[in-house]
N, C-alpha and C positions, 0 to 999 in steps of 0.2 A: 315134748312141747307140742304144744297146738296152735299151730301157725295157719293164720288165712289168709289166700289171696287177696292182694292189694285191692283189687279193681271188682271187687263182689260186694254186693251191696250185706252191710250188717244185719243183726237180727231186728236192731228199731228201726230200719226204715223196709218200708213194705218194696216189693217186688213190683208194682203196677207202677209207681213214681220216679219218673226217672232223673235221675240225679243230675242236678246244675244246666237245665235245659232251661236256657233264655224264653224270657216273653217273646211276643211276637211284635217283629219293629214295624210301627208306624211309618204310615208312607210322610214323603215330606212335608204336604200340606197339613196334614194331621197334627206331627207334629211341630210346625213351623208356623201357626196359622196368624198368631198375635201379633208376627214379625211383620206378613201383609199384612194385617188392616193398621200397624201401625204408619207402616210406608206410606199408604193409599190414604191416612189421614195428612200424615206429610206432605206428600205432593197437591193433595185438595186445599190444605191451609197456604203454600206458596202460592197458586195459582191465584186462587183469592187474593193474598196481598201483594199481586203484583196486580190485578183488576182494581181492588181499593186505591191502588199508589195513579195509577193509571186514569184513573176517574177523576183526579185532584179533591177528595175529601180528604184526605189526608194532610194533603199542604197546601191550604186554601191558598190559592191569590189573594193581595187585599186589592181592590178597585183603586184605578187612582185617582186622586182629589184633583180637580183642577184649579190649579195657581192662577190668581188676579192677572187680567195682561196691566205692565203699568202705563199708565196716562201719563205723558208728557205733553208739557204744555209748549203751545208754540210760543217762544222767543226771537228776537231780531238772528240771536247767537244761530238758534236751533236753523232758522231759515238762510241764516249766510251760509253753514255748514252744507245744507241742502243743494248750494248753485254754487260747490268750488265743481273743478274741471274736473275729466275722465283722462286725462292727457297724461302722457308720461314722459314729455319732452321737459329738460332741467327749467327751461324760464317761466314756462306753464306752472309748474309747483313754485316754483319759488314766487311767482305771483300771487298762488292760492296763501301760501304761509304767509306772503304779506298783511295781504287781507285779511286774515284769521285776527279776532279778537281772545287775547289768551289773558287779558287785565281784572277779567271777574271772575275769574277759574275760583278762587277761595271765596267769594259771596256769600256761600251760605254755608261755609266750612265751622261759623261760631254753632249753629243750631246742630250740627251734624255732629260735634264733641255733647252739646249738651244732652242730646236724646239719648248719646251711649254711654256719657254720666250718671243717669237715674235710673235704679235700679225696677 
């Protein structure tokens, strides 16, 4: 029998080539490179929409409108209520509560059902 060593290279592979010799490993940037400029597009697109949020285009304010002041009209009522007392003594108030007109409280209670009757 014709037995050959394990570890000798055969007759089809040439003698110059040597068997199972890895490529040559790329440093990390080399191969790694896509991983940074993915990062570095990351952190550029946060910084941005934290500047965006920041600036308030994002979530405009709306301005606000300003509401009618209302006009009340002077009254005998409106001007009694104007000259009761600042006093906190019991006969003081109960002199102001005298004085108080409270008989035309519902006066204009019929127009104030029908304005919120029509649609």
């Amino acid at each position: 029998m014709n037995e050959e060593p394990i570890n000798q290279p055969t007759e089809s592979m040439s003698a110059s080539e040597p068997v199972g010799t890895p490529e040559p490993k790329k440093s990390g940037l080399q191969q790694y490179w896509y991983l940074l400029v993915a990062l570095v597009l990351v952190v550029f697109m946060s910084v941005g929409g934290i500047w965006f949020i920041k600036q308030g285009r994002f979530n405009p304010q709306p301005s606000p409108t300003p509401f009618p002041s209302p006009t009340a009209e002077a009254d005998q009522g409106t001007e009694a209520l104007d000259e009761q007392g600042s006093s906190d003594e019991i006969d003081e108030i109960e002199k102001d509560l005298d004085n108080t007109d409270l008989n035309n409280l519902d006066k204009e209670l019929s127009d104030i059902e029908s304005e919120l009757a029509t649609p």
